[in-house]
C-alpha positions in Angstrom: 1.4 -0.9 -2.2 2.4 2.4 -3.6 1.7 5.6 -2.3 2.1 9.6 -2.6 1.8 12.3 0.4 0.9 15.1 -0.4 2.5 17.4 2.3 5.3 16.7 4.4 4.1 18.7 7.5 4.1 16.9 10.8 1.2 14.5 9.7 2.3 14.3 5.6 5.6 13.3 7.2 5.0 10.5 10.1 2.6 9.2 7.6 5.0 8.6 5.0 7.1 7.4 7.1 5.7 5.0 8.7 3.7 4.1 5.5 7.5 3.0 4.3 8.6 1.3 7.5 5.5 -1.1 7.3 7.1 -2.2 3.3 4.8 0.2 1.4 6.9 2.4 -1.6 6.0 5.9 -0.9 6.3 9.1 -2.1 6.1 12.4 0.0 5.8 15.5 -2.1 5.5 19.4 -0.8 6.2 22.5 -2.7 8.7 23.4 -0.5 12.3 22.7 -2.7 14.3 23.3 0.9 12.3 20.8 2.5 12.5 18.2 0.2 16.3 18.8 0.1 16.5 18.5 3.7 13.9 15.0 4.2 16.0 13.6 1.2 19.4 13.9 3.1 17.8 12.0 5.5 17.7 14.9 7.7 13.7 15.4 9.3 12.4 18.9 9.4 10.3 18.6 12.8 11.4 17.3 15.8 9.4 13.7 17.1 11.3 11.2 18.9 12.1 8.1 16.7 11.2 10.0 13.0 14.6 10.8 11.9 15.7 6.5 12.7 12.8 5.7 10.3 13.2 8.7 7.7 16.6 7.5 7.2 15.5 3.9 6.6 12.6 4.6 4.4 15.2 6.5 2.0 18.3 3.8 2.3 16.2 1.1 1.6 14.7 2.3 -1.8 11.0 2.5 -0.1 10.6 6.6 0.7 11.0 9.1 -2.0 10.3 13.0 -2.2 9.3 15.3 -4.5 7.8 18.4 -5.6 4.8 19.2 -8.0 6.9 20.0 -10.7 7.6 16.3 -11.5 3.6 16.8 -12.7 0.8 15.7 -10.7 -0.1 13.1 -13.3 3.2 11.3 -12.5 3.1 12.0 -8.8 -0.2 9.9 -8.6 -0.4 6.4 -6.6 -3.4 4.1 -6.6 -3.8 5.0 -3.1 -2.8 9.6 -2.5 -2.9 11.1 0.5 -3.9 15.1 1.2 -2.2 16.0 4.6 -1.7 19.8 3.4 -2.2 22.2 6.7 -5.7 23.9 7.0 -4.8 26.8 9.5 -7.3 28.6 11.3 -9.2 31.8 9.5 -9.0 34.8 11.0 -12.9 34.4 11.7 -11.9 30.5 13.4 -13.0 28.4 9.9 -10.8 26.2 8.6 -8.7 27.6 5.6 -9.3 25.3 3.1 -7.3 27.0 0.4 -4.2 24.7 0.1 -6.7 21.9 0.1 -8.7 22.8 -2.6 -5.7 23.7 -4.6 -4.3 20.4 -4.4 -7.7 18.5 -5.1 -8.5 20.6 -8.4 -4.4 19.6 -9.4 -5.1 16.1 -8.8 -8.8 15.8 -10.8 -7.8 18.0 -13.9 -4.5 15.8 -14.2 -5.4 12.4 -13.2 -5.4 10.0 -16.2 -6.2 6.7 -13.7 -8.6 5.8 -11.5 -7.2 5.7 -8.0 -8.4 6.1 -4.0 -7.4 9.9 -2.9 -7.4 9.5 1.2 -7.8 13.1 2.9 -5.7 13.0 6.1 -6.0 16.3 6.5 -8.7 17.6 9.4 -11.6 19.1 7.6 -14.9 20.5 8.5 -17.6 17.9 8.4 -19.3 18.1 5.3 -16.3 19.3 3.4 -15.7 15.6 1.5 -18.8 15.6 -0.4 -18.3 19.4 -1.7 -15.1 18.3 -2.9 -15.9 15.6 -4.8 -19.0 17.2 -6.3 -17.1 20.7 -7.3 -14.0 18.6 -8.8 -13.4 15.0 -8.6 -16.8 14.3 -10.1 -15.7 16.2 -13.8 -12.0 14.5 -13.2 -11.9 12.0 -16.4 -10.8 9.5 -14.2 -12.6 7.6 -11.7 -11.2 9.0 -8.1 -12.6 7.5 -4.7 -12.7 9.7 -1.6 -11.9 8.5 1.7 -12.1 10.3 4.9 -9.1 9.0 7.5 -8.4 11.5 10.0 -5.8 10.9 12.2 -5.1 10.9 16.0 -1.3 11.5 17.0 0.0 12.8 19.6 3.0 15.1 18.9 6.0 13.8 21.0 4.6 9.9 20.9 3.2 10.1 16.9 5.5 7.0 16.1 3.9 4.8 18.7 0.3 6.2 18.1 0.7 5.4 14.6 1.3 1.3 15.1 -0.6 1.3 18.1 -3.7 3.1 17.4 -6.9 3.1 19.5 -9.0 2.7 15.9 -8.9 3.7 12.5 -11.4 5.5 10.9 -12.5 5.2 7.4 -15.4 7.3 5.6 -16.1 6.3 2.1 -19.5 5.5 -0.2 -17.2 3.0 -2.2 -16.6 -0.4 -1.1 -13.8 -0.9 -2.9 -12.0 2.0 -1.4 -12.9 0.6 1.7 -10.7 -2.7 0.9 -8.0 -0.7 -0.5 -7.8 1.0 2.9 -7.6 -2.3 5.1 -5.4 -4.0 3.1 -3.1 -0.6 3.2 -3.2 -1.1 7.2 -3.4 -4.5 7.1 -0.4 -4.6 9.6 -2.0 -2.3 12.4 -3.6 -4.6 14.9 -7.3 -1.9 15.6 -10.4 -1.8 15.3 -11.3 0.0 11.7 -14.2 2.6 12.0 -16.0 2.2 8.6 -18.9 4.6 8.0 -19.8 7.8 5.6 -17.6 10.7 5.0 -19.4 12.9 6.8 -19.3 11.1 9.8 -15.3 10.4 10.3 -15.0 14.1 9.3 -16.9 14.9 12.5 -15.6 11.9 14.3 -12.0 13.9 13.9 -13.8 17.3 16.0 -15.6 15.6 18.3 -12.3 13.8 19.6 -10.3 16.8 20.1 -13.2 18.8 21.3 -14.0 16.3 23.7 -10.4 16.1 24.9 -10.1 19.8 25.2 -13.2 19.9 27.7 -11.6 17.5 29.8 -8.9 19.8 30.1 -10.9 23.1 30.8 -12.8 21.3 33.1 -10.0 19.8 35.0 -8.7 23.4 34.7 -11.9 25.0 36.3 -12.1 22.3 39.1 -8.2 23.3 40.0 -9.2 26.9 39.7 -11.7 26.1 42.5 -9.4 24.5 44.7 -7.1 27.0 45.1 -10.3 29.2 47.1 -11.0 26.2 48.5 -7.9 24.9 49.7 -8.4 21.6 48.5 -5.5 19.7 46.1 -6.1 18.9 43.0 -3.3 16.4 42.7 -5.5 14.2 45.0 -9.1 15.7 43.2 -8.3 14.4 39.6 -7.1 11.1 41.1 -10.1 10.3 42.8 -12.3 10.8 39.9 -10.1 9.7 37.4 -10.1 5.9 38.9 -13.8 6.1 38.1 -13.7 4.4 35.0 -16.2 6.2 33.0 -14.4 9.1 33.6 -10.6 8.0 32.8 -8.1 9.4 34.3 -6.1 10.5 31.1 -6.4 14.5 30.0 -7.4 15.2 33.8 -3.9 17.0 34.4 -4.2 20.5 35.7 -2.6 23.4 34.5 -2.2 26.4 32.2 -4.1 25.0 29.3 -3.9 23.1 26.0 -1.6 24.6 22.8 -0.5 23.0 20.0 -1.4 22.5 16.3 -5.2 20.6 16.5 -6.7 21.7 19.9 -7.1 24.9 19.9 -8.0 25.2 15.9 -10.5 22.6 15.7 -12.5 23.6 18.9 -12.5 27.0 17.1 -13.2 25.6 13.7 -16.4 23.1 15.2 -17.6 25.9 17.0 -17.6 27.7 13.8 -19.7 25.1 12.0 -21.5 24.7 14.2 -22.4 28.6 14.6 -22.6 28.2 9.9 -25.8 25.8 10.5 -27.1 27.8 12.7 -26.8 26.0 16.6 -25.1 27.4 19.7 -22.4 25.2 20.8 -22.3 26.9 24.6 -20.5 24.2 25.8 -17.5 24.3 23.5 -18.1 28.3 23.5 -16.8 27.9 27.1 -14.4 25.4 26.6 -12.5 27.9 24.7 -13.0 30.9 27.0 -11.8 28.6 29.9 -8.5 27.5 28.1 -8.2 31.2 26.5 -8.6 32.5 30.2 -6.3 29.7 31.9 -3.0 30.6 30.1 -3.2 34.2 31.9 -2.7 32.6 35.5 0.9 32.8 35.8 0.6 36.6 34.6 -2.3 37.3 37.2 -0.1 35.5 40.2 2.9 37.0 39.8 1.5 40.4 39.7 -0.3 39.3 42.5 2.6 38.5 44.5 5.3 41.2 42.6 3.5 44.2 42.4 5.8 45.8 40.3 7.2 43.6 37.8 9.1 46.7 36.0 13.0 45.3 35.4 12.4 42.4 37.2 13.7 39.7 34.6 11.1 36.7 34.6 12.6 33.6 32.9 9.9 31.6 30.7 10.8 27.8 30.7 9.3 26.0 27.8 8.1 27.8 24.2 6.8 24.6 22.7 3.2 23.4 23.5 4.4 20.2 25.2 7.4 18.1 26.1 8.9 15.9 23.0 8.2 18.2 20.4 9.5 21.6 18.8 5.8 22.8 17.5 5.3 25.9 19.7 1.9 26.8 17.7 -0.3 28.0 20.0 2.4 27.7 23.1 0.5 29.5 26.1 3.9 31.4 25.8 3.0 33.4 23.1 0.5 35.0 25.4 2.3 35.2 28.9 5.6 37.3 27.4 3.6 39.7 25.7 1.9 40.3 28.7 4.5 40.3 31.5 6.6 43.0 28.2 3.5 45.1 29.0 4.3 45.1 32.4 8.2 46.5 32.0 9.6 42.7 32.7 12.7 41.4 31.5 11.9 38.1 29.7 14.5 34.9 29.1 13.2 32.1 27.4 15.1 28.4 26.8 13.3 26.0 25.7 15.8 23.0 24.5 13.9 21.9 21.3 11.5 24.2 20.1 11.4 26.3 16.8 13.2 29.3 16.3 10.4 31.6 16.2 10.1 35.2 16.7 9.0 36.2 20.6 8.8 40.3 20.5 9.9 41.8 24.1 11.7 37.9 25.1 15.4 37.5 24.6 16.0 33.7 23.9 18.7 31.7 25.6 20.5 28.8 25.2 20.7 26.9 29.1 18.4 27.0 31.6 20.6 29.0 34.5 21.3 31.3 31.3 17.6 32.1 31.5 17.8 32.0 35.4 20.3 34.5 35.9 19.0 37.1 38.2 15.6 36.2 37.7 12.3 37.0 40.1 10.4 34.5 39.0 10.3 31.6 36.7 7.7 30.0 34.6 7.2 26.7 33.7 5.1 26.7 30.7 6.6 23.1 29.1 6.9 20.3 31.2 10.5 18.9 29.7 12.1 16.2 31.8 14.9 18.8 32.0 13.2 21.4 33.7 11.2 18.2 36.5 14.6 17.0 37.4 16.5 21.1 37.8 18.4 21.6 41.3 16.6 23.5 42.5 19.4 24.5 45.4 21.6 25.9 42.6 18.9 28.0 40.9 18.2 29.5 44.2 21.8 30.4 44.0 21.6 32.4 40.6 18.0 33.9 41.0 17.0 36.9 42.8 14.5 37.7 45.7 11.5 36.5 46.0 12.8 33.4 43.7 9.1 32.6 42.7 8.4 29.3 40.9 5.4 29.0 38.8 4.6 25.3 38.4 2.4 25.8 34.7 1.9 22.5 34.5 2.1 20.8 37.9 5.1 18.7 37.1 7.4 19.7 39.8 8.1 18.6 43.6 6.7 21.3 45.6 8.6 20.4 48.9 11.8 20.6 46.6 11.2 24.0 45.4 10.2 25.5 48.6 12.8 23.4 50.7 15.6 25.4 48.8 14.1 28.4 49.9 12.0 29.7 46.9 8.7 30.2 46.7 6.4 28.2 44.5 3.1 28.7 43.1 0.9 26.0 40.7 -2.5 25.4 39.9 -4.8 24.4 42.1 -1.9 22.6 44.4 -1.4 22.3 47.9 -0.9 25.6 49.2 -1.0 27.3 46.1 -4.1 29.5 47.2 -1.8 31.0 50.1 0.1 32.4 46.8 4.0 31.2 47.7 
């Protein structure tokens, strides 16, 4: 079948991608002229294991094209277009709808065919049927809306995409409904088909459901630590009880990333617009918002001056396999330890460049060590579980404190070569080190 994108962010791209790999001719357009330069040397712009293989079949086999708008939209337009333009958070926690909207009104007022216009982009429930009444019902073409959100997992988005747990399809046409089916035709899961609406809010309630598993496994481990139970053992016991599920019940300093934190923020902003308290998810954010400022809180704890003492930050991006450090619980523990006089290292061995006031980036890990108090494990990158720890006893400075962000490490390794090692809601961790 053939196929635009519209977007080549993380999801435009791995959905355009793998939209080619499965035989489909697609086109992936964004108005950025450097980015399409770069995608069509076969070179990807993000970093997700396995993309880069498949970009650079897509484009040797004929199937994956890029483009910008200025071809004209009226070219650019497949039977079946995809919106997967970003919708950051407003400053007030909406979704920004603007580049949305833009690229909606571009495709009604030039679209001289019918065709199926899929939004993959996440947007607020209720936002499909205001578009299609403000611009895609005075198109002079007949355009069908579908709603498929989508559910990757930066670092395994490859995998998720062929091996989904469902697909979800919102749509009043029938036809678009076949379209869509046929266009995954190859993806063995169950298809969700329902209204607009509802696979709009189907997107939210995933990720805000995920995110209160975290919060709460992050509360639980908070109360560990005054209890002196472990929390290794805690989430394992009720994670085998299969209602519960053992997945997202990993302790530590919190989620980051690119839909978490926004979409809790953007539901709880919808929910506050029609006029209902979401308490719950209020508190789910507080939690997470509250649980990134442990390893700041400990180490003053335990370093009571942490003037000119250089800390070394392990990790920028939000997690392991992945260079998106948007909303990276790093971005709110250097600021914080600057404010406290520290001397702040950062490696990080994939993420973005991106501009960390008061933190002087690095380019090794033992770079980043070098005379350091403390470290901080904020990503959990294979590189960082597997460290000899003997050796960086060697380069870092008294009291050598390791804190274990995301409970990845081997305590007895850390503290057997003689440093002291903090976590969250681990055994021992409420003797602090």
């Amino acid at each position: 079948m053939k196929v635009t994108v519209i977007g080549t962010g993380y999801v435009g791209l791995v959905t355009g991608v793998c939209l080619a790999h499965s035989g489909h001719d697609v086109t992936c357009v964004d108005v950025d002229h450097a980015k399409i330069a770069t995608l069509s040397s076969g070179t990807s712009t993000i970093y997700e294991p396995g993309l880069e293989d498949l970009l650079g079949e897509g484009i040797a086999n004929g199937r994956l094209h890029f483009a910008t708008p200025e071809v004209g939209w009226t070219e650019l337009i497949s039977d079946i277009t995809f919106v997967a333009v970003g919708t950051p958070m407003a400053s007030n926690g909406a979704a920004d709808l603007t580049a949305v909207r833009t690229v909606i009104s571009a495709l009604a007022e030039a679209a001289d065919r019918p065709f199926t216009l899929v939004m993959k982009s996440t947007v607020p429930p209720g936002t499909g049927g205001t578009l299609s009444g403000r611009f895609l019902a005075s198109s002079k073409a007949c355009i069908d809306y579908v709603s498929n959100p989508e559910f990757l997992r930066e670092g395994h988005a490859i995998d998720d995409w062929y091996n989904t747990d469902r697909i979800v399809l919102g749509a009043e046409s029938a036809a678009a409904l076949e379209i869509m089916r046929e266009l995954y035709a190859g993806i063995d899961a169950p298809v969700v088909a329902t209204d607009v609406a509802s696979a709009e809010t189907i997107k939210y309630a995933s990720n805000a459901f995920l995110s209160t598993k975290i919060s709460f496994i992050n509360e639980i481990a908070n109360l560990c630590d005054y209890v002196g139970a472990d929390i290794d053992a805690v989430s394992n016991g009720i994670g085998l009880d299969t209602r519960i599920g053992s997945q997202f019940l990993h302790a530590g300093i919190g989620y980051g990333g690119s839909c978490f934190p926004k979409d809790t923020r953007a539901l709880d902003f919808i929910a506050t617009m029609n006029g209902y308290q979401f308490t719950l998810l209020k508190s789910v954010i507080e939690v997470n918002n509250r649980q990134r400022l442990q390893p700041v809180v400990r180490l003053i704890r335990a370093l009571p001056d942490l003037h000119d003492r250089t800390i070394a930050i392990l990790g920028l991006a939000f997690k392991p396999n992945t260079d998106d450090v948007r909303e990276s619980p790093a971005l709110d523990i250097i600021p914080l330890l600057a404010e406290e006089g520290a001397r702040i290292r950062v490696y990080d061995p994939f993420a973005a460049e991106v501009d960390v006031p008061g933190a002087t980036r690095v380019d090794s890990v033992w770079a980043a060590l070098d005379g350091a108090s403390a470290a901080i494990i904020v990503t959990e990158w294979r590189e960082f579980i597997d460290l000899d720890w003997l050796r960086a006893r060697q380069v870092m400075v008294d009291p050598a404190i390791v804190f274990d962000g995301r409970n990845c490490l081997d305590p007895a390794a850390v503290r057997t070569a003689g440093m002291g090692y903090m976590a969250v809601g681990r055994d021992g961790a409420h003797r602090e080190a």
